[in-house]
N, CA, C and O of each residue as an XYZ file, in Angstrom:
336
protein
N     103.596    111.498     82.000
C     104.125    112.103     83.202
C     104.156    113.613     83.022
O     104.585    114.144     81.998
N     103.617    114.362     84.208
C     103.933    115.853     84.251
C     104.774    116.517     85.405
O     104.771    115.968     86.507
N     105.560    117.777     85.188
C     105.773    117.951     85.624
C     105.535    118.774     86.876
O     105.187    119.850     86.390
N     105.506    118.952     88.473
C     104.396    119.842     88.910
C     105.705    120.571     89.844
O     106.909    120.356     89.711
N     105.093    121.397     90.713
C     106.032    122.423     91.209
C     106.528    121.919     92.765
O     106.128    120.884     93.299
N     107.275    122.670     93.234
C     108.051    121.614     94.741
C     109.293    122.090     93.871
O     109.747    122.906     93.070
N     109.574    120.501     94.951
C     111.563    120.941     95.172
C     112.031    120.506     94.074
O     111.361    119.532     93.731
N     112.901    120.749     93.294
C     113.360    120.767     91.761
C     114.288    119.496     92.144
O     114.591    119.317     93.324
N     114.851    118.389     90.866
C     115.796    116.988     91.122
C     115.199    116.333     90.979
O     115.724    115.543     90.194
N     113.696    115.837     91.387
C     112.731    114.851     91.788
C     112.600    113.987     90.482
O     112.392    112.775     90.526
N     112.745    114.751     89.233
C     111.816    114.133     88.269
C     110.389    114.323     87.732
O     109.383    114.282     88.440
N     110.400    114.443     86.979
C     108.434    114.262     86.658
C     107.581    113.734     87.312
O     108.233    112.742     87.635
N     106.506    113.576     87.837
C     105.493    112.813     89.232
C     104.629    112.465     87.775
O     104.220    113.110     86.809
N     104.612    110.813     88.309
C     103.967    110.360     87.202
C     102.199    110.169     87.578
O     101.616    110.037     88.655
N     101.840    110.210     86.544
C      99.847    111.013     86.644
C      99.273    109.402     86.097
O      99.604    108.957     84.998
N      98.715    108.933     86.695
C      98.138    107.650     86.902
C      96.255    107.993     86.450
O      95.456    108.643     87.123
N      95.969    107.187     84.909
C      94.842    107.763     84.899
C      94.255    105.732     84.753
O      94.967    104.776     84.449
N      92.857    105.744     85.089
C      91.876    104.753     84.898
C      91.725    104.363     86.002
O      91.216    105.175     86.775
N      92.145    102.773     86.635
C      91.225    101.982     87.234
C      92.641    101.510     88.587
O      93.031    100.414     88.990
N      92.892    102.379     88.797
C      93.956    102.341     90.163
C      93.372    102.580     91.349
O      92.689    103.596     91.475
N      93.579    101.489     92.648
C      92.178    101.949     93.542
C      92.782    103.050     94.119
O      93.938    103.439     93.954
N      91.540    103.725     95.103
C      91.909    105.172     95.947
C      93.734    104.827     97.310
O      94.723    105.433     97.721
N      93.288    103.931     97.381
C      94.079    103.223     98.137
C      95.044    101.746     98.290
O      94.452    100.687     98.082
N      96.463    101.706     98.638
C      96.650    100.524     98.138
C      97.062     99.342     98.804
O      97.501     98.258     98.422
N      96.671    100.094    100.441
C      96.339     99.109    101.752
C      95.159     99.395    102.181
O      94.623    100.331    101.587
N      94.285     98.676    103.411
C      93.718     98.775    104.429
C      94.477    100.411    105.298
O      93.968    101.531    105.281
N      95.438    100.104    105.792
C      96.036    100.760    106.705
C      95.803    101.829    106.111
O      95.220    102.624    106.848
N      96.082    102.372    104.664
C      95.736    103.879    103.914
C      94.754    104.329    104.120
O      94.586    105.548    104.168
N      93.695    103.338    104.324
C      92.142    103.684    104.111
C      91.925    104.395    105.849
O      91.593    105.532    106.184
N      92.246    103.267    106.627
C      92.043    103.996    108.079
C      92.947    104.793    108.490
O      92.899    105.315    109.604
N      94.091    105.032    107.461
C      95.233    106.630    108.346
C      93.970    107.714    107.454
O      93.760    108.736    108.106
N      93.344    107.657    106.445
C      92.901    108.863    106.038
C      91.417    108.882    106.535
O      90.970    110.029    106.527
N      90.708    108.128    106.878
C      89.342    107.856    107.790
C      89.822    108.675    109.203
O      89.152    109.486    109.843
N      91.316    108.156    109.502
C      91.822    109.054    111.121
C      91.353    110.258    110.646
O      90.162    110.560    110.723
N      92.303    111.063    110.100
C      92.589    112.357    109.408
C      91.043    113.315    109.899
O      90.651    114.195    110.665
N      90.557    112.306    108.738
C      89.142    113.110    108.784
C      88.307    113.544    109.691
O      87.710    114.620    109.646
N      88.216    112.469    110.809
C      87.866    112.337    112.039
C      87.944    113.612    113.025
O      87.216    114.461    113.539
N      89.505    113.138    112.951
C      90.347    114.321    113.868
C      89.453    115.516    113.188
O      88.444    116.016    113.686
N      90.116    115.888    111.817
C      89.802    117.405    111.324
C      88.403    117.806    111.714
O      88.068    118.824    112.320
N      87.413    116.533    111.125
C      86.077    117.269    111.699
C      85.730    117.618    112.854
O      85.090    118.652    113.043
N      86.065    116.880    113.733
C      86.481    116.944    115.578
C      87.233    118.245    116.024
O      87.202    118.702    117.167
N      87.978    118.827    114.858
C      88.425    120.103    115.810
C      89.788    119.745    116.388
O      90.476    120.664    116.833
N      90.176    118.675    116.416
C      91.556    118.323    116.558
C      92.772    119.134    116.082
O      93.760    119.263    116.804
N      92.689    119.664    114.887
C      93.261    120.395    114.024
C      93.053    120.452    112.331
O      92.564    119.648    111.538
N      93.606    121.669    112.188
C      92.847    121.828    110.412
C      93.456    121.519    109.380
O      94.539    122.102    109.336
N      93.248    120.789    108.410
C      93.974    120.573    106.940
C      95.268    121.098    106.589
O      96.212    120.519    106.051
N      95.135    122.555    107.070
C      96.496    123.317    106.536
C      97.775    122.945    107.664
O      98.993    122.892    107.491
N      96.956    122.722    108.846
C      98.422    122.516    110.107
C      98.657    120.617    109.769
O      99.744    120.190    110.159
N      97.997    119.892    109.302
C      97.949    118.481    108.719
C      99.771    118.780    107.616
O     100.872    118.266    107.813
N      99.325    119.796    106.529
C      99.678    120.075    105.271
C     101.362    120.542    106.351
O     102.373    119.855    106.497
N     101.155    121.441    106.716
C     102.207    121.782    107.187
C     103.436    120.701    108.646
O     104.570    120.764    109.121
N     102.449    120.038    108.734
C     103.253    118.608    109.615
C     103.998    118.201    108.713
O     105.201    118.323    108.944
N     103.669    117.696    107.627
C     104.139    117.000    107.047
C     105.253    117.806    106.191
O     106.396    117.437    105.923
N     104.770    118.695    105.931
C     105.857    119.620    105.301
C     107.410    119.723    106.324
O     108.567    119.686    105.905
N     107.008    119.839    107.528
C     107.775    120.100    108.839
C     108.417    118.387    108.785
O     109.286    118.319    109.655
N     108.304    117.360    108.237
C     109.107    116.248    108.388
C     110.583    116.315    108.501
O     110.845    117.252    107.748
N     111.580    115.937    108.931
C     112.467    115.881    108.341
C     112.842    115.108    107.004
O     112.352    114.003    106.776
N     113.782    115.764    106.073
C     114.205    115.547    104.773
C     114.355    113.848    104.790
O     113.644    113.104    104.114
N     115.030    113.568    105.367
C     115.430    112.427    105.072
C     114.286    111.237    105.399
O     114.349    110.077    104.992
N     113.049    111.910    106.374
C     112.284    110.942    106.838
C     110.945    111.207    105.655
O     110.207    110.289    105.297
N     110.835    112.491    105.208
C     109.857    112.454    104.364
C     110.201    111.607    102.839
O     109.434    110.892    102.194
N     111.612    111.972    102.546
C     112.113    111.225    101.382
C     111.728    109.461    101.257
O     111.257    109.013    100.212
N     111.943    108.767    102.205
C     112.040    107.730    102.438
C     110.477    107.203    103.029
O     110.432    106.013    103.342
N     109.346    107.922    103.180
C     107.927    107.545    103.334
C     107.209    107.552    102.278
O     107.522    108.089    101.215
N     106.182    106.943    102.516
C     105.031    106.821    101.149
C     104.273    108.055    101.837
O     104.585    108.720    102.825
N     103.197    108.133    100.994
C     102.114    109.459    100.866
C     101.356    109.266    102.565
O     101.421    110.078    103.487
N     100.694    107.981    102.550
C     100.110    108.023    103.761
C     100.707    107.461    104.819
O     100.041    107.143    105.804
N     101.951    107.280    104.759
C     103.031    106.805    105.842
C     103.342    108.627    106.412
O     103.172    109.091    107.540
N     103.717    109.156    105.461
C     103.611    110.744    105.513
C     102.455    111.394    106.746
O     102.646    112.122    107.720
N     101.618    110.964    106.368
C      99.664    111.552    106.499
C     100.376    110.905    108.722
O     100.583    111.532    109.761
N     100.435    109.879    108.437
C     100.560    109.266    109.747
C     101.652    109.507    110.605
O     101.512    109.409    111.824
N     103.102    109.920    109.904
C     103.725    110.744    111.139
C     103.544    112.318    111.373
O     104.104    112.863    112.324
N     102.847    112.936    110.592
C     102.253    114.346    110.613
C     101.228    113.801    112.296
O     101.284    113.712    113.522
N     100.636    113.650    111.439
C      98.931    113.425    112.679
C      99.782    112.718    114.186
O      99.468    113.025    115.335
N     100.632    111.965    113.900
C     101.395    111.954    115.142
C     102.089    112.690    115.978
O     102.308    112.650    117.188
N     102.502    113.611    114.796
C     103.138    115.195    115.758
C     102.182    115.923    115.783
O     102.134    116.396    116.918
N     101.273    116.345    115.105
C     100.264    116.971    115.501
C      99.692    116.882    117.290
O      99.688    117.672    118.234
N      99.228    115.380    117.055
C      98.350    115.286    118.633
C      99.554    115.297    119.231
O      99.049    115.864    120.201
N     100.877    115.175    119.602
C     101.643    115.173    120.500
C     101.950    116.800    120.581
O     101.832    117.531    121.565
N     102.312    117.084    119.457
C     102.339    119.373    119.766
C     101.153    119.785    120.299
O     101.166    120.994    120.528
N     100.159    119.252    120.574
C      98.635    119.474    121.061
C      97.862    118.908    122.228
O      96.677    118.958    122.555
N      99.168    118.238    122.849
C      98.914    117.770    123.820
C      97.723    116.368    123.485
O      97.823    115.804    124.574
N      97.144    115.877    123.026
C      96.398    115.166    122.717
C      96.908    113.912    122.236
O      96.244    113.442    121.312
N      97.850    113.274    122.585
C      98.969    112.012    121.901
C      99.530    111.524    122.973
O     100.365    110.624    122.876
């Protein structure tokens, strides 16, 4: 385990090396197939993605997985964009 930078309390983020797949639903595979879509489409860019999610609230980002994360970002996204 290493330690990486963010909000301090968390603990060490543990570093997963070998034969773990990219994904560990279906549903992961098509929230980040969305993502891509959108981004290449012009929908919006990586960094306003990065910053949705950053913009979560505390208690709702605490309590999501990575691409549960990915999927209420891209949901406020197209709704701040009229596009949702």
């Amino acid at each position: 385990m290493h330690d990486m930078g963010g909000q301090d309390g968390f603990g060490p983020v543990p570093v997963v090396v070998g034969d773990e797949p990219p994904f560990h639903a279906d549903w992961e595979a098509r929230v980040y197939a969305l993502n891509m879509t959108l981004v290449r489409n012009g929908a919006y860019h990586l960094d306003e993605l990065r910053d949705a999610i950053e913009r979560l609230p505390p208690e709702v980002y605490l309590r999501s997985s990575y691409y549960e994360r990915w999927l209420l970002a891209i949901e406020n996204l197209l709704e701040e964009k009229g596009l949702g």
